[in-house]
N, CA, C and O atoms as a GROMACS GRO file, in nm:
protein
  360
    1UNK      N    1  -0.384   2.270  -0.318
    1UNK     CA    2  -0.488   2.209  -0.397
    1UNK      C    3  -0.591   2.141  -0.306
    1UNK      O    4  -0.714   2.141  -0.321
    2UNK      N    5  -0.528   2.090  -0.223
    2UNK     CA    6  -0.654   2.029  -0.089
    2UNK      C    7  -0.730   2.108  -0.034
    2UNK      O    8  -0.851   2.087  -0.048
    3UNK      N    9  -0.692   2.211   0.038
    3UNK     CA   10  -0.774   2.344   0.103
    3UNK      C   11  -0.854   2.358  -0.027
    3UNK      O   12  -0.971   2.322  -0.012
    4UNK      N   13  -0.827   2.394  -0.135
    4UNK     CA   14  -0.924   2.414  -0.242
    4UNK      C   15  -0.991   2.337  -0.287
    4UNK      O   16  -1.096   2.395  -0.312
    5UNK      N   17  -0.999   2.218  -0.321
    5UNK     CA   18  -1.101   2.116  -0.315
    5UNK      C   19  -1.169   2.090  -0.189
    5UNK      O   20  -1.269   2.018  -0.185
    6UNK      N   21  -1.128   2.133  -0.105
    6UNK     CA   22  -1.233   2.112   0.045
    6UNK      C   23  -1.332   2.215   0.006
    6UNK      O   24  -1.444   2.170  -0.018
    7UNK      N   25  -1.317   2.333  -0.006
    7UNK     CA   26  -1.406   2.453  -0.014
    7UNK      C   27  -1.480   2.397  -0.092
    7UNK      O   28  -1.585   2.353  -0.046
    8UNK      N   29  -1.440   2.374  -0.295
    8UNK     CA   30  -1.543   2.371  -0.380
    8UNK      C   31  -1.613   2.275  -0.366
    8UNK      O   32  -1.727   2.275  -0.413
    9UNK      N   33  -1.552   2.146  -0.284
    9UNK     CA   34  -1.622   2.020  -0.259
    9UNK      C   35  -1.762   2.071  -0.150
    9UNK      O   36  -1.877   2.041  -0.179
   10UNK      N   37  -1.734   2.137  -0.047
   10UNK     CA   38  -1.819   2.156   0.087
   10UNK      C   39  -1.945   2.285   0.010
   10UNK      O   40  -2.065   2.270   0.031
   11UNK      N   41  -1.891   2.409  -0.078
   11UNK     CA   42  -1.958   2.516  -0.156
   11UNK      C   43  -2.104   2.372  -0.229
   11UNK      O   44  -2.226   2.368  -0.219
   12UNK      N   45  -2.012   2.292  -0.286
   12UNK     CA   46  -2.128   2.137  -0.384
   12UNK      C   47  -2.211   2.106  -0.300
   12UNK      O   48  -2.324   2.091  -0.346
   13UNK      N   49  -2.200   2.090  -0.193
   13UNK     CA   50  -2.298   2.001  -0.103
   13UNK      C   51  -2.282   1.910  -0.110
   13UNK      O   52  -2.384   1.844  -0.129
   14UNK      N   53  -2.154   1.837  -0.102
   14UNK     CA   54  -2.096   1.672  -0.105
   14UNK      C   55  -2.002   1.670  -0.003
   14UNK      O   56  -1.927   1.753   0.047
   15UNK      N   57  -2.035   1.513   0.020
   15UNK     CA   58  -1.968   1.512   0.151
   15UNK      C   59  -1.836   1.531   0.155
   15UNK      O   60  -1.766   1.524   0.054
   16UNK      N   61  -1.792   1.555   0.266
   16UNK     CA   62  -1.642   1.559   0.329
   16UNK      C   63  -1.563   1.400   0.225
   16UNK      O   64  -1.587   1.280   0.236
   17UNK      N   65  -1.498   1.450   0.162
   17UNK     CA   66  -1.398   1.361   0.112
   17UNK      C   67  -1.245   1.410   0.075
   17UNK      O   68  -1.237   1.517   0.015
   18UNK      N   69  -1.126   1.342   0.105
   18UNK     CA   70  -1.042   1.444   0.066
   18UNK      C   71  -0.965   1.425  -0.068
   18UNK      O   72  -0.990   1.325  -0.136
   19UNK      N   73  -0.861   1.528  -0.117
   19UNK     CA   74  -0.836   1.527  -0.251
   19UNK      C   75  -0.778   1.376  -0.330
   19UNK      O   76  -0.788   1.329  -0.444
   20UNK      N   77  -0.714   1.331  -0.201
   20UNK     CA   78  -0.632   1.208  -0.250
   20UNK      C   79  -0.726   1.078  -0.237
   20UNK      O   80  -0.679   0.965  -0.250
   21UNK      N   81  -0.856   1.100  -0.212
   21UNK     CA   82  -0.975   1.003  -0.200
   21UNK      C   83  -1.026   0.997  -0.360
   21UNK      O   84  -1.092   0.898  -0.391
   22UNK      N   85  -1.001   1.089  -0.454
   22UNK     CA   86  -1.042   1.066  -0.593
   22UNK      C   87  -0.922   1.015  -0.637
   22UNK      O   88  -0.923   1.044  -0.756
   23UNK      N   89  -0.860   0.980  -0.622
   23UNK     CA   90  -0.784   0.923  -0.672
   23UNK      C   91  -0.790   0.743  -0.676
   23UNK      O   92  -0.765   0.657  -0.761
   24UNK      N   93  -0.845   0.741  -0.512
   24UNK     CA   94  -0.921   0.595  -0.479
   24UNK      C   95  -1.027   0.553  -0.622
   24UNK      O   96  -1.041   0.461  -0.702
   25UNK      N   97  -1.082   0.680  -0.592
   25UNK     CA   98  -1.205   0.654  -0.674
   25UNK      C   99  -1.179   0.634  -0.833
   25UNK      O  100  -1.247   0.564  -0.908
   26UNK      N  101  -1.087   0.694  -0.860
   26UNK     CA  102  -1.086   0.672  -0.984
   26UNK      C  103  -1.062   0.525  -1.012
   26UNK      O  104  -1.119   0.465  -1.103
   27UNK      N  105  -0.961   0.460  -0.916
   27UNK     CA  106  -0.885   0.329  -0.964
   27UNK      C  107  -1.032   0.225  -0.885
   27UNK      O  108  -1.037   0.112  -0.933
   28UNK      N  109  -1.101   0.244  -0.815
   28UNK     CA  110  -1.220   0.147  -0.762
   28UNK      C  111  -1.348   0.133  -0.909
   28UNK      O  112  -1.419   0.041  -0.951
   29UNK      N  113  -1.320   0.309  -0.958
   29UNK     CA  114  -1.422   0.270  -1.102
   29UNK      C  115  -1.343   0.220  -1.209
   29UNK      O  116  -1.383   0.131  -1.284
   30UNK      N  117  -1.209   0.287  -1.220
   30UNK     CA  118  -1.123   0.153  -1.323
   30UNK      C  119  -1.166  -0.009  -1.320
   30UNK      O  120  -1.193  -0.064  -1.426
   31UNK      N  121  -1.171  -0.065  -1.222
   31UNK     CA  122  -1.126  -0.177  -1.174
   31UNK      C  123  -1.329  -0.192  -1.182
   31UNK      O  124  -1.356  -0.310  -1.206
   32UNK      N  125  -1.399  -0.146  -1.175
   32UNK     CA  126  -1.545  -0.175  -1.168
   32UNK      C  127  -1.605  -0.174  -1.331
   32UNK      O  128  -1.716  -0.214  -1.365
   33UNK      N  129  -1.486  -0.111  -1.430
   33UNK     CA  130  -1.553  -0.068  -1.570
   33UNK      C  131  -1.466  -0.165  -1.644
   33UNK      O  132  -1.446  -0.159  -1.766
   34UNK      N  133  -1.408  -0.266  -1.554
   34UNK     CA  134  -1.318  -0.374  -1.613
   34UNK      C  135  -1.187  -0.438  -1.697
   34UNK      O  136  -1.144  -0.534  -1.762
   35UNK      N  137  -1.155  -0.291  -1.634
   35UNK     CA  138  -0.976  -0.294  -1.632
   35UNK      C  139  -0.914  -0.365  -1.587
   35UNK      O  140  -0.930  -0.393  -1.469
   36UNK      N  141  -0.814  -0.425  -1.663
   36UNK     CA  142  -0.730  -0.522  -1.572
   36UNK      C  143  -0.628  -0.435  -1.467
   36UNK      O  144  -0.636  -0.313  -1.453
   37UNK      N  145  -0.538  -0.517  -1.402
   37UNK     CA  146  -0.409  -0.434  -1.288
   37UNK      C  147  -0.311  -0.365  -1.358
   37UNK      O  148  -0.237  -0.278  -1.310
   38UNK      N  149  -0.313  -0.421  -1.511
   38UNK     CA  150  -0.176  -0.324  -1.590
   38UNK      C  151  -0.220  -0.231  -1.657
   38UNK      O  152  -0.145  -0.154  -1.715
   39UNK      N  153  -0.348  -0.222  -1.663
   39UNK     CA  154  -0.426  -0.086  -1.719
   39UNK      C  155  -0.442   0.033  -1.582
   39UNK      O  156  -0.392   0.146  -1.580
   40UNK      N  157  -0.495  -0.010  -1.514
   40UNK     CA  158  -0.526   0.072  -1.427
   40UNK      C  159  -0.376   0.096  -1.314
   40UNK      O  160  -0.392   0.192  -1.239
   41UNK      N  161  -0.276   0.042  -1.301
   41UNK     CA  162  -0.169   0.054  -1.244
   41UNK      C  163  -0.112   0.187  -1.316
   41UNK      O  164  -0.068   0.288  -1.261
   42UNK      N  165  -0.124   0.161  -1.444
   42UNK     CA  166  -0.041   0.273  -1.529
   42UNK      C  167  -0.119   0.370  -1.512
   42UNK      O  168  -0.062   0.473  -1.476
   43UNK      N  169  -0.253   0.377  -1.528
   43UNK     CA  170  -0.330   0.524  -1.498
   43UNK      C  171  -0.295   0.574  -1.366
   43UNK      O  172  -0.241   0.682  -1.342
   44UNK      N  173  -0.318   0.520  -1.314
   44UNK     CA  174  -0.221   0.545  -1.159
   44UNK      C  175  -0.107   0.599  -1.100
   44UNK      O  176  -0.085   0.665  -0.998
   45UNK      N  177   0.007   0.521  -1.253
   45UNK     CA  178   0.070   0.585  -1.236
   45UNK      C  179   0.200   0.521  -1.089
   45UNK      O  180   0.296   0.582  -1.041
   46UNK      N  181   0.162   0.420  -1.064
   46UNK     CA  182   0.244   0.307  -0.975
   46UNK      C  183   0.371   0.278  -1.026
   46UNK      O  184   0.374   0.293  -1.148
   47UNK      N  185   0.472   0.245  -0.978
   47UNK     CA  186   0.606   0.184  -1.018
   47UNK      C  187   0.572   0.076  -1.023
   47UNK      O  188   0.647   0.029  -1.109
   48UNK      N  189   0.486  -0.029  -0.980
   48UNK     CA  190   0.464  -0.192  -1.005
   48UNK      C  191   0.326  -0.193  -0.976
   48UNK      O  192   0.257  -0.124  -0.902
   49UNK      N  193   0.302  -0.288  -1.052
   49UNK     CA  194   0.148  -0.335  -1.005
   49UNK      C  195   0.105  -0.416  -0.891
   49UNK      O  196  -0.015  -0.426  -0.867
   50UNK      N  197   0.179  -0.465  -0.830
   50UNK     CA  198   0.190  -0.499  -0.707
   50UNK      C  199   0.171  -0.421  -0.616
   50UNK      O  200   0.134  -0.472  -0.510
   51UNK      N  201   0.192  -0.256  -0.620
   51UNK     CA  202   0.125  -0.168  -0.538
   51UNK      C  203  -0.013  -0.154  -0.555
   51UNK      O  204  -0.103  -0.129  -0.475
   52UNK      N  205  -0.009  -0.183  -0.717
   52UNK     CA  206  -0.171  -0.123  -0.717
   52UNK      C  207  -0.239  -0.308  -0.675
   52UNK      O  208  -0.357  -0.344  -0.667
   53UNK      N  209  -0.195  -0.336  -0.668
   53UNK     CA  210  -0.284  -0.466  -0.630
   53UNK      C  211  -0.280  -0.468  -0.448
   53UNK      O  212  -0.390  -0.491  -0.400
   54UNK      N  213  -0.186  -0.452  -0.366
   54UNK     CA  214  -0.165  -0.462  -0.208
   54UNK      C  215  -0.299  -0.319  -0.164
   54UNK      O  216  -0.370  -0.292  -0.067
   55UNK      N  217  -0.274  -0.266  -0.290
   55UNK     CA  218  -0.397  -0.135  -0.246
   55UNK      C  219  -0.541  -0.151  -0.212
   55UNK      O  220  -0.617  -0.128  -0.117
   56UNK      N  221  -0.546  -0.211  -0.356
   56UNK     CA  222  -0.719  -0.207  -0.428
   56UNK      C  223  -0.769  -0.370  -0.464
   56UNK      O  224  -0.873  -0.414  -0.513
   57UNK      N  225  -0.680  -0.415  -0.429
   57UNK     CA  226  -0.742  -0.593  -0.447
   57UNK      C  227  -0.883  -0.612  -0.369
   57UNK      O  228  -0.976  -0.658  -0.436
   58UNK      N  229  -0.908  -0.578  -0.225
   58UNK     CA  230  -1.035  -0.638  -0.188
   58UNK      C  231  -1.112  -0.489  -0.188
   58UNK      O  232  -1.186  -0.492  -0.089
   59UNK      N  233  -1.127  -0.341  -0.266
   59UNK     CA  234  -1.169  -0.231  -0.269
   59UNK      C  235  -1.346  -0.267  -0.284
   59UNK      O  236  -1.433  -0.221  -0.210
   60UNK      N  237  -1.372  -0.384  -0.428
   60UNK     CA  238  -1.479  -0.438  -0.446
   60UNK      C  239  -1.507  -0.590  -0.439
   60UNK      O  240  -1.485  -0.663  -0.536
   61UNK      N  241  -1.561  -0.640  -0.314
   61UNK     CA  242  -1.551  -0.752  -0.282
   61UNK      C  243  -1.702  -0.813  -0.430
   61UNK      O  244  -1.697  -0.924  -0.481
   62UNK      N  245  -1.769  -0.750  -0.450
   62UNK     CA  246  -1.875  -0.839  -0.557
   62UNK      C  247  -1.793  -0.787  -0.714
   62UNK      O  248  -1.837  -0.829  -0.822
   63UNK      N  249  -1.717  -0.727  -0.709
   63UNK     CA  250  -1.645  -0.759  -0.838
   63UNK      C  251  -1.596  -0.919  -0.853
   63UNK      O  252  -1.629  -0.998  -0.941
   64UNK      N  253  -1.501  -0.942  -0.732
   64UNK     CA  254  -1.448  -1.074  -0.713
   64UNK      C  255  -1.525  -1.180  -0.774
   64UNK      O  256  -1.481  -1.273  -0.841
   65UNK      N  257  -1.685  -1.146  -0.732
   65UNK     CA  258  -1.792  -1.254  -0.719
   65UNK      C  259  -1.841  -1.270  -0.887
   65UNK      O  260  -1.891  -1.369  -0.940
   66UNK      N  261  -1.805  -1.131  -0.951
   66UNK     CA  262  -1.894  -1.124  -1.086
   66UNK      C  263  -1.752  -1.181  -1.150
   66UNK      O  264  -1.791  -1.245  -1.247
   67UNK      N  265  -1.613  -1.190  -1.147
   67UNK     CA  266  -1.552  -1.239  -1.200
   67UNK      C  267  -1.535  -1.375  -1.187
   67UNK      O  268  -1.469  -1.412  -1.284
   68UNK      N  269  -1.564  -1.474  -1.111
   68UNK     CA  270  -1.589  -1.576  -1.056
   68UNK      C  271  -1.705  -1.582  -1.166
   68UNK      O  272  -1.693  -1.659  -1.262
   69UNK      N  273  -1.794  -1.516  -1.153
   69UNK     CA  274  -1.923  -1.609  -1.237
   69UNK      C  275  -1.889  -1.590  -1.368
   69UNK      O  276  -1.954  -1.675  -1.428
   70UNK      N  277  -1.832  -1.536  -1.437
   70UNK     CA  278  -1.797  -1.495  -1.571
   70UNK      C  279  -1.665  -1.657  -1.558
   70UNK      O  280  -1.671  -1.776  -1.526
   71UNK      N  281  -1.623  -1.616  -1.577
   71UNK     CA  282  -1.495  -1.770  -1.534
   71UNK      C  283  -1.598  -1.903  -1.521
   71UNK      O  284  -1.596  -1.995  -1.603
   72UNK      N  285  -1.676  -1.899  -1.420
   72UNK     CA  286  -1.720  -2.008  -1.431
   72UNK      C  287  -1.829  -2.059  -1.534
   72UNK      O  288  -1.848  -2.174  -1.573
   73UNK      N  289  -1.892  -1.950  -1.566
   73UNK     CA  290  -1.976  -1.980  -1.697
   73UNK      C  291  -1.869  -1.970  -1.863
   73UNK      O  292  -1.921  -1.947  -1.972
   74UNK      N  293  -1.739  -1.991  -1.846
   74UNK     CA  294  -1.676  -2.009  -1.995
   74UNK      C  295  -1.643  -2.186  -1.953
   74UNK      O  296  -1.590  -2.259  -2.036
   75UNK      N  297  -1.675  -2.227  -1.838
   75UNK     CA  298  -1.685  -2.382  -1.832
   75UNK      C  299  -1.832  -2.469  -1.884
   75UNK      O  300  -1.948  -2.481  -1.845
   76UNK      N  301  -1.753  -2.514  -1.985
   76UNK     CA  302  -1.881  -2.615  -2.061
   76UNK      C  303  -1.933  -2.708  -1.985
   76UNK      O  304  -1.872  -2.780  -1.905
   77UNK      N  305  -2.080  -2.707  -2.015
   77UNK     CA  306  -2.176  -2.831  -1.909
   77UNK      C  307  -2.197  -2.902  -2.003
   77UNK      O  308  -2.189  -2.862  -2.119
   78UNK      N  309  -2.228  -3.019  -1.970
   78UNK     CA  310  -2.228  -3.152  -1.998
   78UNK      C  311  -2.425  -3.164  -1.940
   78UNK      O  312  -2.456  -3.166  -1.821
   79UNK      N  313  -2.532  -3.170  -2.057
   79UNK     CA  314  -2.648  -3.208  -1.969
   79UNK      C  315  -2.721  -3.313  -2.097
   79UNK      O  316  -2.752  -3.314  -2.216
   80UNK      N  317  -2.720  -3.382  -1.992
   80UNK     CA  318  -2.759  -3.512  -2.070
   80UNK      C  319  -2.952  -3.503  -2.065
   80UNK      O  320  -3.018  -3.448  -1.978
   81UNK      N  321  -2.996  -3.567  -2.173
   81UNK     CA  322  -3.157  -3.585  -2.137
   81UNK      C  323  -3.190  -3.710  -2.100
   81UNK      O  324  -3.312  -3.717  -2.113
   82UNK      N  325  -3.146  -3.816  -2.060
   82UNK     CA  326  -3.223  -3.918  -2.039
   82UNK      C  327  -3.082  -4.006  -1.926
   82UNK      O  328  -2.977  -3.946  -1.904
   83UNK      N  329  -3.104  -4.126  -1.877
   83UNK     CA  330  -3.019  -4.180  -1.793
   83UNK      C  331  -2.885  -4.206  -1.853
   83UNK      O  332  -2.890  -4.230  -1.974
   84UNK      N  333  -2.780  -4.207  -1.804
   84UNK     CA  334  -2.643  -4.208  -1.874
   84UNK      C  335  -2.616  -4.358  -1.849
   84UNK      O  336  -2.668  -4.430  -1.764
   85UNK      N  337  -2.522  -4.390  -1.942
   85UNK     CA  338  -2.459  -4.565  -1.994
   85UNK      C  339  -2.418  -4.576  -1.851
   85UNK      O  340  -2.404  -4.693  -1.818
   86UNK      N  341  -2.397  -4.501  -1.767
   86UNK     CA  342  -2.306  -4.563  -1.621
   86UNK      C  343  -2.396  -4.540  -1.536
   86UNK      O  344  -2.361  -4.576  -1.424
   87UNK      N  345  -2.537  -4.479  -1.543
   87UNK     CA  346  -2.623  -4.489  -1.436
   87UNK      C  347  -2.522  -4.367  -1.345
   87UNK      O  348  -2.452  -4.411  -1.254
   88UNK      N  349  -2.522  -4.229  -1.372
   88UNK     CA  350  -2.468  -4.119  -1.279
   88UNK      C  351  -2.306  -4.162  -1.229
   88UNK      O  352  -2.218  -4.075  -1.228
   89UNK      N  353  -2.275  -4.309  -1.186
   89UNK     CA  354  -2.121  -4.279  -1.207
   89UNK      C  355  -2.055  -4.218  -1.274
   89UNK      O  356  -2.105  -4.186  -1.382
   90UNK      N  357  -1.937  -4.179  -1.251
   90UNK     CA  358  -1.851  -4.098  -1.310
   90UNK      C  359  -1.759  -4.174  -1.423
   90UNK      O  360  -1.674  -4.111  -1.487
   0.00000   0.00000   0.00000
């Protein structure tokens, strides 16, 4: 199956990648279309998710960043309009 995806891949005019590299790919766009580790572990096809996590945990380092901002914007702000009873103390 590899020799044969090399050909039809190289016949496409796409780069050199090999068969077990879509497989990367599939679980880097899982994990980018916002699957959690027990969704995409099982597509995978892993005995634990702990493989699929030692794998693909840092695959997309600005996923990290967009999950971070999502998390941090379900934290409620506090914005006051005028000077507060404690003068900015806490």
């Amino acid at each position: 199956m590899s020799e044969y995806f090399k050909r039809v891949a190289f016949a496409a005019g796409l780069p050199p990648i090999r068969f077990h590299d879509l497989r990367h790919g599939a679980a880097t766009l899982s994990f980018a279309a916002g699957n959690d580790m027990k969704t995409t572990s099982a597509m995978l096809r892993h005995s634990s998710q702990a493989i699929t996590s030692d794998t693909y945990t840092n695959v997309l380092p600005e996923l990290t960043h967009a999950t971070a901002g999502a998390s941090a914007a379900l934290v409620p702000h506090c914005r006051r309009e005028g000077p507060s009873e404690t003068e900015g103390l806490p």
